[in-house]
C-alpha positions as CSV (number, residue, x, y, z in Angstrom):
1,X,14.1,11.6,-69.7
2,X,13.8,14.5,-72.1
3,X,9.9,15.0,-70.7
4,X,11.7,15.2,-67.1
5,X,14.3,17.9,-67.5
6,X,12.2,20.1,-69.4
7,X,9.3,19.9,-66.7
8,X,12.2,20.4,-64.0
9,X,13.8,23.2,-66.5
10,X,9.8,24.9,-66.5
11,X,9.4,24.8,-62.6
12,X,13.0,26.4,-62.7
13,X,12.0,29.4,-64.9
14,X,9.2,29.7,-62.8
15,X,10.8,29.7,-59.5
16,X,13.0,32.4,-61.1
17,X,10.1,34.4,-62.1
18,X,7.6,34.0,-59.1
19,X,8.3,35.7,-56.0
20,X,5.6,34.1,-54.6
21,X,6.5,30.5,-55.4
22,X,9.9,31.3,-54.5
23,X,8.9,32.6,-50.7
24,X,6.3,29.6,-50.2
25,X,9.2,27.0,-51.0
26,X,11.5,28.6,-48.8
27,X,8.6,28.9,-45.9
28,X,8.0,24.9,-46.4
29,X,11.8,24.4,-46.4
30,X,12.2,26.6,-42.9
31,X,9.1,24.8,-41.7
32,X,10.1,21.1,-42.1
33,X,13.6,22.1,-40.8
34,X,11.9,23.7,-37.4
35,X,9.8,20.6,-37.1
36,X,13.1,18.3,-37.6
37,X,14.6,20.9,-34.7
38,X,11.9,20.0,-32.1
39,X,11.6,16.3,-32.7
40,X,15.5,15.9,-32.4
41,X,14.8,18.6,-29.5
42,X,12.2,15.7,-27.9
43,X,14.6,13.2,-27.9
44,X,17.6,14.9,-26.9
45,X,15.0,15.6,-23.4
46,X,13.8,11.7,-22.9
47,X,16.9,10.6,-23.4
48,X,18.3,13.1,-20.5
49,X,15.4,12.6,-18.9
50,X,16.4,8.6,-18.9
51,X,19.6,9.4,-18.0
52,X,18.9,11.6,-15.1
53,X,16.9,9.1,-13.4
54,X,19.6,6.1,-13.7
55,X,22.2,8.5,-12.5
56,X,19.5,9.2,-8.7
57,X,18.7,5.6,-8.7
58,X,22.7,4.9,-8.7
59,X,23.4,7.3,-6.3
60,X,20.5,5.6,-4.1
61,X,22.3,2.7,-4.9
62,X,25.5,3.7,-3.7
63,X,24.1,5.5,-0.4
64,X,22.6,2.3,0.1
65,X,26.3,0.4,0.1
66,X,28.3,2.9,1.6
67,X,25.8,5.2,3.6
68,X,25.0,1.9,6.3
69,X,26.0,-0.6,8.4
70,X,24.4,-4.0,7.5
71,X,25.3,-5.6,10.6
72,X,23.9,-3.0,12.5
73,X,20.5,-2.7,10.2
74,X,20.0,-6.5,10.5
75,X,20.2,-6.3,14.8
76,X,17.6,-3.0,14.3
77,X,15.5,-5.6,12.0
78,X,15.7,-8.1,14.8
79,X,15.0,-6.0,18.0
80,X,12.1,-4.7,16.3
81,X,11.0,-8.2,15.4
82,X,11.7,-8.8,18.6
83,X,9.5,-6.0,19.8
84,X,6.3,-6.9,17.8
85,X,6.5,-10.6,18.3
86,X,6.3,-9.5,22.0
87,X,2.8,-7.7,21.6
88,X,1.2,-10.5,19.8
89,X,-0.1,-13.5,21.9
90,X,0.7,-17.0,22.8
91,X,-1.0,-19.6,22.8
92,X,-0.2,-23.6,22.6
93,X,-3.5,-24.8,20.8
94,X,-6.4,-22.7,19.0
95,X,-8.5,-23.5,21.2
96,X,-6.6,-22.0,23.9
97,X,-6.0,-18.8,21.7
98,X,-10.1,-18.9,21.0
99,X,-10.5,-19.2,25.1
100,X,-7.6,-16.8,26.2
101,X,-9.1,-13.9,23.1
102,X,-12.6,-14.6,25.1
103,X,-11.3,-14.4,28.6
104,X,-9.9,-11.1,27.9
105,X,-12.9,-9.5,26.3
106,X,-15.0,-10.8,29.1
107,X,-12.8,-9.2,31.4
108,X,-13.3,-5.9,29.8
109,X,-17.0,-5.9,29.0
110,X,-17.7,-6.8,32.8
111,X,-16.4,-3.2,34.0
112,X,-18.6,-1.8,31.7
113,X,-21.9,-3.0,32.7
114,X,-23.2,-3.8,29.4
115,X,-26.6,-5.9,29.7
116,X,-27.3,-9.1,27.9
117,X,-23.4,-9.3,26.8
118,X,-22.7,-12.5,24.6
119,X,-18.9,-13.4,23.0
120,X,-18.8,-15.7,20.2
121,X,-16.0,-17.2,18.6
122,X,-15.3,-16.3,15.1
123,X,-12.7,-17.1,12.2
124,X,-9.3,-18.8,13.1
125,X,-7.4,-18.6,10.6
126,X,-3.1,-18.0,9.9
127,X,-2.8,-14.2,8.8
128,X,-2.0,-13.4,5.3
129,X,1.6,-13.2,4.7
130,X,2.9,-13.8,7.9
131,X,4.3,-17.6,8.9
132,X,3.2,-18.6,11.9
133,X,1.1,-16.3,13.0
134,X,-2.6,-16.7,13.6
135,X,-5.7,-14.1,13.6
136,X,-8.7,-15.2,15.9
137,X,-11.5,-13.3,16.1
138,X,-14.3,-12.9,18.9
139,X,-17.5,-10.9,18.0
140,X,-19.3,-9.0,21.2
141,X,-22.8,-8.4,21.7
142,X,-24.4,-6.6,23.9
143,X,-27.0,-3.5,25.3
144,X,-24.9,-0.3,26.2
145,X,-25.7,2.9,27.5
146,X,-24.5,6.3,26.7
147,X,-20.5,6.7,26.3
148,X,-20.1,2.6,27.4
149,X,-19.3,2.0,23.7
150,X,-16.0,4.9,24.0
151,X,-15.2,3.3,27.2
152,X,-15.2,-0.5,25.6
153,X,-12.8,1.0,22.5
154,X,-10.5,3.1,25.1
155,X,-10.5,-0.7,26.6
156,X,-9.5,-2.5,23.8
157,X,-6.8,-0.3,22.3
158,X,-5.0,0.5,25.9
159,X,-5.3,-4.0,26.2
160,X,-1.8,-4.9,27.5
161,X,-2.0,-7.3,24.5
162,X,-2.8,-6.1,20.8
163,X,-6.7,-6.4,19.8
164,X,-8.0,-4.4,16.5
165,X,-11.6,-4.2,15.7
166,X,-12.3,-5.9,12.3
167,X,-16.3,-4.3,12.4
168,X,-18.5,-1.8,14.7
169,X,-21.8,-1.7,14.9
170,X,-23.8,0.8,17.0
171,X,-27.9,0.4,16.9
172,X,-28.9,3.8,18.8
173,X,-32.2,2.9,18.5
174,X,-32.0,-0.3,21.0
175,X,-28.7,1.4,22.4
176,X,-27.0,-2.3,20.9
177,X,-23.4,-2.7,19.9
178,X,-21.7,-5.6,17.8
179,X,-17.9,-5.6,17.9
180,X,-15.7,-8.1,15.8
181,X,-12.3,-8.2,17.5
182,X,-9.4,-9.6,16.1
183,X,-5.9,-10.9,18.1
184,X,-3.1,-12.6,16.3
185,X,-1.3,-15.0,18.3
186,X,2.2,-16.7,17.6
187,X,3.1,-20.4,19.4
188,X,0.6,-22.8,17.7
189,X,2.0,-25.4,17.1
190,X,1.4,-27.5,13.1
191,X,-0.8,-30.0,14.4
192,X,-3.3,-27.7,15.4
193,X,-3.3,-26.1,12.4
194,X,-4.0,-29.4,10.8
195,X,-7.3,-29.8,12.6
C-alpha cells in the first residue's frame, strides 16, 4: 500500500507541476463526458422515436373504431363482392366452362378474319387464393394482318365477361399471333373438381 500512495502522491506533484498533463487530463475528461452526452442523446431519440410511432398507430387505431360504421363497411364489402362475383362466369361443369371460354373466343376471332385460327384448351385449375373460383385458359392461334392483333385485344378487354391475357405472342415475320386467355368462372360444383 505504501508503493501505491507514493506513486498516486508522484502523479499528484506532477499534475501540479505540468500544465500540459494537467490540460490533456481535463481534454480526456471533457471528451468522454461529450461522448456519454451523445449516446444518452441516441437513446433519448429511439426511444421518442418508438414512442412516436405507437402514439400514430393508436390514433389509426382509434380512427379505425370511432371514424366508421362497421355495419355500413361490411354491406360496402358485400355489394362489391357482389359486383365482381357478377363479372366472373358461370358455369355448371368444367367442361362447360372449357366450351363456353371457347365459344366466346371463337366468336371474337371470326369478326376478325384471321386465317388458319385454332383454340385449344389449356390449364383448368381453382385460382390461388380464392374458394371456388376457377381459372380456365384457352390459347389462340392464328395468321393476322396488320392492326387485326389491336382489334383482337380491344375485343377481349371490352368482352361483356372478364378475359385477361396470361401470354402474347406476335411473329411479324409470318404475321402469326399466339394468345393465352384466361377466364375465371364461379358455379362448379365439387364433383367436378374431383375429376
Amino acid at each position: 500500500m505504501n508503493s501505491l500512495q507514493q506513486q498516486l502522491a508522484q502523479a499528484q506533484r506532477e499534475l501540479q507541476q505540468n500544465t500540459r498533463l494537467r490540460m490533456g487530463v481535463w481534454l480526456i475528461v471533457i471528451i468522454g463526458l461529450v461522448y456519454l452526452a451523445l449516446v444518452q442523446s441516441d437513446r433519448l431519440t429511439e426511444a421518442y422515436n418508438e414512442f412516436a410511432d405507437q402514439l400514430q398507430q393508436l390514433d389509426r387505431v382509434e380512427s379505425v373504431q370511432t371514424g366508421s360504421d362497421w355495419a355500413d363497411e361490411l354491406a360496402a364489402e358485400k355489394a362489391l363482392a357482389e359486383d365482381l362475383s357478377g363479372e366472373l362466369w358461370k358455369a355448371e361443369s368444367q367442361g362447360l366452362a372449357q366450351a363456353s371460354l371457347q365459344a366466346s373466343l371463337d366468336n371474337i376471332i371470326s369478326d376478325l378474319n384471321l386465317g388458319n385460327a385454332r383454340i385449344r384448351s389449356g390449364v383448368m385449375q381453382p385460382a390461388a387464393e380464392l374458394p371456388d373460383v376457377w381459372q380456365i385458359q384457352a390459347q389462340l392461334e392464328g395468321r393476322y394482318r396488320a392492326g387485326a392483333e389491336l382489334q383482337l385485344l380491344y375485343a377481349i378487354a371490352t368482352h361483356p365477361e372478364k378475359l385477361t391475357i396470361d401470354r402474347l405472342d406476335l411473329s411479324r415475320q409470318n404475321s402469326r399471333l399466339v394468345v393465352l386467355v384466361s377466364a375465371y368462372f364461379v358455379g362448379i360444383t365439387a364433383d367436378d373438381e374431383e375429376e
